[in-house]
C-alpha beads as a LAMMPS data file, in Angstrom:
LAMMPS data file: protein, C-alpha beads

200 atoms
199 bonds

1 atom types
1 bond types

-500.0 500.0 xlo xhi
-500.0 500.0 ylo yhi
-500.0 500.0 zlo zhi

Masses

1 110.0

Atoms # bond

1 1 1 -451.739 317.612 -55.050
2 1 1 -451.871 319.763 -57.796
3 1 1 -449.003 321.750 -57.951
4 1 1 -446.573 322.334 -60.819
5 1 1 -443.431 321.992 -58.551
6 1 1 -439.796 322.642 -59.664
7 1 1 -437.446 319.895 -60.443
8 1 1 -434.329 320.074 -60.204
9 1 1 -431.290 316.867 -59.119
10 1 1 -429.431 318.172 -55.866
11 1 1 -425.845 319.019 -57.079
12 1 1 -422.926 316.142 -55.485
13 1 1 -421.411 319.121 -54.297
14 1 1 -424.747 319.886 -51.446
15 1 1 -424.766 317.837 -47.556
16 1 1 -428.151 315.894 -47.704
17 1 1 -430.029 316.433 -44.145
18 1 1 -431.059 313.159 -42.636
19 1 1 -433.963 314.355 -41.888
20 1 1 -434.552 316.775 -44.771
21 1 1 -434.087 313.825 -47.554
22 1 1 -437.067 311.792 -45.781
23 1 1 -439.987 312.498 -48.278
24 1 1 -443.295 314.679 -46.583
25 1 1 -446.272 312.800 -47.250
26 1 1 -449.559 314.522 -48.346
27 1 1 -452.937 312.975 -47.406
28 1 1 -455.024 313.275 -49.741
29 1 1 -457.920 315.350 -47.878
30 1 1 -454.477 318.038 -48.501
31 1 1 -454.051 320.193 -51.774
32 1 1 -450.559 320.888 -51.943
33 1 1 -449.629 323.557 -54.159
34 1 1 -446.378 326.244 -55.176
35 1 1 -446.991 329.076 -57.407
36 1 1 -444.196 330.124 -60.023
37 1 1 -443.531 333.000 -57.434
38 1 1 -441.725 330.332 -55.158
39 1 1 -444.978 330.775 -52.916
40 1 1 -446.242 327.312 -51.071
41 1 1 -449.819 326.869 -50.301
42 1 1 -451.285 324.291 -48.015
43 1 1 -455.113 323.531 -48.069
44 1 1 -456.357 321.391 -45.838
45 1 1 -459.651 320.115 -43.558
46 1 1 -458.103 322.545 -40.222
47 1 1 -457.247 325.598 -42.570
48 1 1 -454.730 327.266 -45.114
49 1 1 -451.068 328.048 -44.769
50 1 1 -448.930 329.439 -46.585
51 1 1 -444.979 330.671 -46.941
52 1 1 -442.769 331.475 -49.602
53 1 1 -439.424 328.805 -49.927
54 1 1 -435.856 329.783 -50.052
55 1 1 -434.587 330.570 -53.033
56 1 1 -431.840 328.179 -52.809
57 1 1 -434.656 325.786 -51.958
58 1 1 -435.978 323.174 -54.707
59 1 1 -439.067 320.980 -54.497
60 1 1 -439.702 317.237 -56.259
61 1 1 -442.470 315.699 -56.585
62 1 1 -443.541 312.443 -56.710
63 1 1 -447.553 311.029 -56.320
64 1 1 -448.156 311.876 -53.214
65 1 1 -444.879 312.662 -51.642
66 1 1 -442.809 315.664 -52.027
67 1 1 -438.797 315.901 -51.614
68 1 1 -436.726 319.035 -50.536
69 1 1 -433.402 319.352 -52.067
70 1 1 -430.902 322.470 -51.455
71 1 1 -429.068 324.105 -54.245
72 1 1 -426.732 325.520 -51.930
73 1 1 -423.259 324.138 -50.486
74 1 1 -421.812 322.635 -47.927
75 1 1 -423.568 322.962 -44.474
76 1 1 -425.392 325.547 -45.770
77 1 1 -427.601 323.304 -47.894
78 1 1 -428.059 320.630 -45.373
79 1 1 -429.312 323.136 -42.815
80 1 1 -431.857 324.452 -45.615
81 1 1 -432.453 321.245 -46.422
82 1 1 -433.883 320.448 -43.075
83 1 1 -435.639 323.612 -41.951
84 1 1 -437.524 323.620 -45.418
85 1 1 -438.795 320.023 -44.532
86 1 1 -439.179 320.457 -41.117
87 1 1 -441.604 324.011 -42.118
88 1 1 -443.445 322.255 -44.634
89 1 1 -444.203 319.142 -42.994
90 1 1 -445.714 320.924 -40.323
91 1 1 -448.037 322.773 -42.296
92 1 1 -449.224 319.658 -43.652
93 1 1 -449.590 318.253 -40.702
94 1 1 -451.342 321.317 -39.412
95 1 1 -453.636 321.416 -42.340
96 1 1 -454.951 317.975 -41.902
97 1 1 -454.594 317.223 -37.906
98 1 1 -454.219 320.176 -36.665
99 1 1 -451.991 320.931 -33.567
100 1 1 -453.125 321.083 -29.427
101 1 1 -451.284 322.952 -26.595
102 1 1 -453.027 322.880 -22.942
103 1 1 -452.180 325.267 -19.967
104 1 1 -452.730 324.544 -16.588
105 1 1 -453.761 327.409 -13.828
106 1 1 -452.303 326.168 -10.893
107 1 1 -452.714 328.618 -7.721
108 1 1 -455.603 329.493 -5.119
109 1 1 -458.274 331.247 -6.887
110 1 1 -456.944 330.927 -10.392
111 1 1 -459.603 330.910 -12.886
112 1 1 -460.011 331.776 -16.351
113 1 1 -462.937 332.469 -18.667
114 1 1 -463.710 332.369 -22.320
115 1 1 -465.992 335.332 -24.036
116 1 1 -466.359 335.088 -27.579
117 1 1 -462.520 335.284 -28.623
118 1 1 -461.464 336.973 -25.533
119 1 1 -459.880 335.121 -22.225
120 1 1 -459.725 336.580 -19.535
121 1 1 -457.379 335.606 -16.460
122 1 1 -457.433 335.912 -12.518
123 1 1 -454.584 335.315 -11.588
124 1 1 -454.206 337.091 -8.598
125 1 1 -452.823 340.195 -9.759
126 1 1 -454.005 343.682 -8.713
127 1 1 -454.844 344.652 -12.632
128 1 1 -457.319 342.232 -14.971
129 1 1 -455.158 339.995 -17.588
130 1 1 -456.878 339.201 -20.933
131 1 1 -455.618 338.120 -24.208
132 1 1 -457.726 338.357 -27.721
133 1 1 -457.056 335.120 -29.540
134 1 1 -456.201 336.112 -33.571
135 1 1 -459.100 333.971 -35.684
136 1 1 -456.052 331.280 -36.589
137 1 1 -456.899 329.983 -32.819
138 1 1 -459.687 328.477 -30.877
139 1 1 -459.618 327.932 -27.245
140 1 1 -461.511 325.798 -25.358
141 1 1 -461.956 325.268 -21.664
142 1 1 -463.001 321.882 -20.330
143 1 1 -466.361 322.119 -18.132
144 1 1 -464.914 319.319 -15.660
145 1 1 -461.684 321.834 -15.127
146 1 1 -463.402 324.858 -13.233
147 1 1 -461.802 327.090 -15.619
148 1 1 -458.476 326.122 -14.520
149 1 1 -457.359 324.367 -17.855
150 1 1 -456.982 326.373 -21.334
151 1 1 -456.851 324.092 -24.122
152 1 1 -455.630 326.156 -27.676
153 1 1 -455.667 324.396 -30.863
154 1 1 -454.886 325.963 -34.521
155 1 1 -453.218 324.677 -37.852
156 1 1 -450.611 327.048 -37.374
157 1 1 -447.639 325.685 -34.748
158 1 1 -445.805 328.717 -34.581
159 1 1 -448.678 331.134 -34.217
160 1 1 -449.523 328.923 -31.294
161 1 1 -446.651 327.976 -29.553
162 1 1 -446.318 332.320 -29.558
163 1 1 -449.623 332.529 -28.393
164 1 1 -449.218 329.697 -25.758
165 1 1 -445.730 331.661 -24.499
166 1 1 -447.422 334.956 -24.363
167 1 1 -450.373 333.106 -21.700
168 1 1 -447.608 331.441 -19.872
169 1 1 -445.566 334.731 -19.152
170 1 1 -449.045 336.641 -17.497
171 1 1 -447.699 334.497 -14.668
172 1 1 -445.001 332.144 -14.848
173 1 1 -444.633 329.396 -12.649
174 1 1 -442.531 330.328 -9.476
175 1 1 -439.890 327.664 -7.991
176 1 1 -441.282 327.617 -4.465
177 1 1 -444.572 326.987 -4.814
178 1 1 -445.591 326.264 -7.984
179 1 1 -448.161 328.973 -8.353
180 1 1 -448.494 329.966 -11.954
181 1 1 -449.670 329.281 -15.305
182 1 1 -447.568 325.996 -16.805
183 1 1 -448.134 323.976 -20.001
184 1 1 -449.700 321.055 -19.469
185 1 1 -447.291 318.075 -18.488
186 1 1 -444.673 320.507 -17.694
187 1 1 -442.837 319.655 -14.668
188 1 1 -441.578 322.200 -12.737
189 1 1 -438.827 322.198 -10.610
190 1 1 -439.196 323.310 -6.695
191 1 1 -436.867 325.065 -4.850
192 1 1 -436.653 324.619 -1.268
193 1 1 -436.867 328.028 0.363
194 1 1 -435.647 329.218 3.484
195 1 1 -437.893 326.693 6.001
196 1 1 -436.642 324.168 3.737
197 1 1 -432.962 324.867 4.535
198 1 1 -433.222 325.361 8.160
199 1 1 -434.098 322.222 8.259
200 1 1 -431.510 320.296 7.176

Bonds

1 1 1 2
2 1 2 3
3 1 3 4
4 1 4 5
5 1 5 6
6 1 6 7
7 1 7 8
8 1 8 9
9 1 9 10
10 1 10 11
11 1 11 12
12 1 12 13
13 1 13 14
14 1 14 15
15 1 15 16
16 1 16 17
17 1 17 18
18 1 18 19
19 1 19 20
20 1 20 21
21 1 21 22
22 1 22 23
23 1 23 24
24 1 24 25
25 1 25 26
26 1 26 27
27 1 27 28
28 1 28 29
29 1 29 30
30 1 30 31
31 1 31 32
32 1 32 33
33 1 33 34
34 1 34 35
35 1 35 36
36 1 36 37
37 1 37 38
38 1 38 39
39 1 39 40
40 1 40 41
41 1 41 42
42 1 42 43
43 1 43 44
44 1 44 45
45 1 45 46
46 1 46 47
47 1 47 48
48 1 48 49
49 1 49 50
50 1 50 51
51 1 51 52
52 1 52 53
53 1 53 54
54 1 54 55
55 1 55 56
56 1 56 57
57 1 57 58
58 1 58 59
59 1 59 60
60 1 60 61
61 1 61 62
62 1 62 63
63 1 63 64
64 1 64 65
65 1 65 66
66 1 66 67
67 1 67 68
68 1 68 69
69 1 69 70
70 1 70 71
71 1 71 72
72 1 72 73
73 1 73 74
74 1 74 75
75 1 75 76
76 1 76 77
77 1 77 78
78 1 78 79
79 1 79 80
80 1 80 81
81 1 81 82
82 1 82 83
83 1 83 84
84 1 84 85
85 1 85 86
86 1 86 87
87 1 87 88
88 1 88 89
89 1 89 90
90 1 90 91
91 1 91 92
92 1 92 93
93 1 93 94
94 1 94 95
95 1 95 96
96 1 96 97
97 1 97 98
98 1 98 99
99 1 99 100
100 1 100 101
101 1 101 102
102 1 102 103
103 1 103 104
104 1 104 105
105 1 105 106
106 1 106 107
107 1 107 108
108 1 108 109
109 1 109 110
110 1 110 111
111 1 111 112
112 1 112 113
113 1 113 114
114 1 114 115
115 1 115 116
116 1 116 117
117 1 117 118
118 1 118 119
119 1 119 120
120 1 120 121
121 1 121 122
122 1 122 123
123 1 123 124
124 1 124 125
125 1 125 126
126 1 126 127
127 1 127 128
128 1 128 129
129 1 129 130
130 1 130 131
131 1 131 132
132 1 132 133
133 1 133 134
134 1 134 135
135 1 135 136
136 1 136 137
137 1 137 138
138 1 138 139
139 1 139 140
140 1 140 141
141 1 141 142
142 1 142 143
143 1 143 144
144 1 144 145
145 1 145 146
146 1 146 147
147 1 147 148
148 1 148 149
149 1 149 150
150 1 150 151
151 1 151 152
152 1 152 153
153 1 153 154
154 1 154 155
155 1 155 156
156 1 156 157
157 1 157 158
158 1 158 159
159 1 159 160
160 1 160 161
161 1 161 162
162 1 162 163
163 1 163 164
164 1 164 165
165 1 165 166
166 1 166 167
167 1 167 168
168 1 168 169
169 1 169 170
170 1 170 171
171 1 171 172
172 1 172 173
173 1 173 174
174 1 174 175
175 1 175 176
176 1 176 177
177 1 177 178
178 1 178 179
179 1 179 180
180 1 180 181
181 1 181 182
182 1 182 183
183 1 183 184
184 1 184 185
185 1 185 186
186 1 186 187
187 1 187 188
188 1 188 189
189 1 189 190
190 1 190 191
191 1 191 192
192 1 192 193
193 1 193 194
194 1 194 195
195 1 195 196
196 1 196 197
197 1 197 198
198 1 198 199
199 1 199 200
């Protein structure tokens, strides 16, 4: 790390999160540093990030650990506290691991196809579904799968989880049969239908 990071105590008048107090540690394959316009840059072997911190918002640092601290009170600063943390943390961890969300295609016929940065759907709809993937994520589709399994992978979680949402809503799995687009290890839950009724 090789930032010049602000360093101020937390007042005894601030909440400490429980989560927000535990230190984020930075491998050192990371460069972790903030500029002296509040501005947080993470450098890492999966890509850069970057956000600016609250302004009620202090960092420590110590080695190769940093702390968050809140300057603001009450609730308030716990809460900041532990979305600061929680934010950072991940872009560490995004940085240096990167982060993996699969979707499943799950329906008759349901294919999709890679071109370049392009995927393209059938999904049995009467009007062709695509998506361009922005360069912060790469797709990949197993060969074993028969295009029925989307794997996207980035250093950014948000970005991806968006991206991930926006795929799943082309064709969301439906309660009776299941037909759909569904992140991988989702289970969804069946509803019976009318047969299934008249049974009973």
């Amino acid at each position: 790390m090789t930032a010049d990071t602000q360093t101020a105590a937390p007042s005894p008048m601030t909440r400490q999160s429980r989560t927000g107090k535990l230190p984020i540690l930075v491998p050192k394959s990371v460069s972790f540093d903030v500029g002296n316009d509040g501005m947080v840059r993470v450098k890492g072997p999966k890509g850069t990030l970057s956000r600016t911190l609250s302004k009620q918002v202090t960092l420590l640092r110590d080695g190769d650990s940093v702390r968050v601290t809140s300057s603001a009170v009450g609730r308030e600063g716990a809460r900041l506290q532990g979305l600061e943390r929680a934010l950072l943390a991940s872009m560490v961890k995004g940085v240096s691991d990167g982060f993996e969300r699969g979707l499943e295609l799950v329906g008759t016929g349901y294919r999709c196809e890679l071109k370049g940065n392009v995927v393209h759907f059938q999904l049995g709809l009467s009007h062709p579904t695509s998506i361009a993937l922005p360069p912060e994520i790469s797709a990949v589709i197993p060969a074993d799968s028969k295009g029925t399994i989307l794997v996207l992978s980035s250093a950014n979680k948000a970005l991806l989880g968006q991206i991930a949402a926006t795929i799943r809503g082309f064709r969301p799995p439906e309660p009776y049969g299941g037909k759909g687009i569904r992140y991988r290890g989702e289970k969804v839950r069946k509803k019976a239908g009318k047969a299934g009724k008249a049974r009973k």
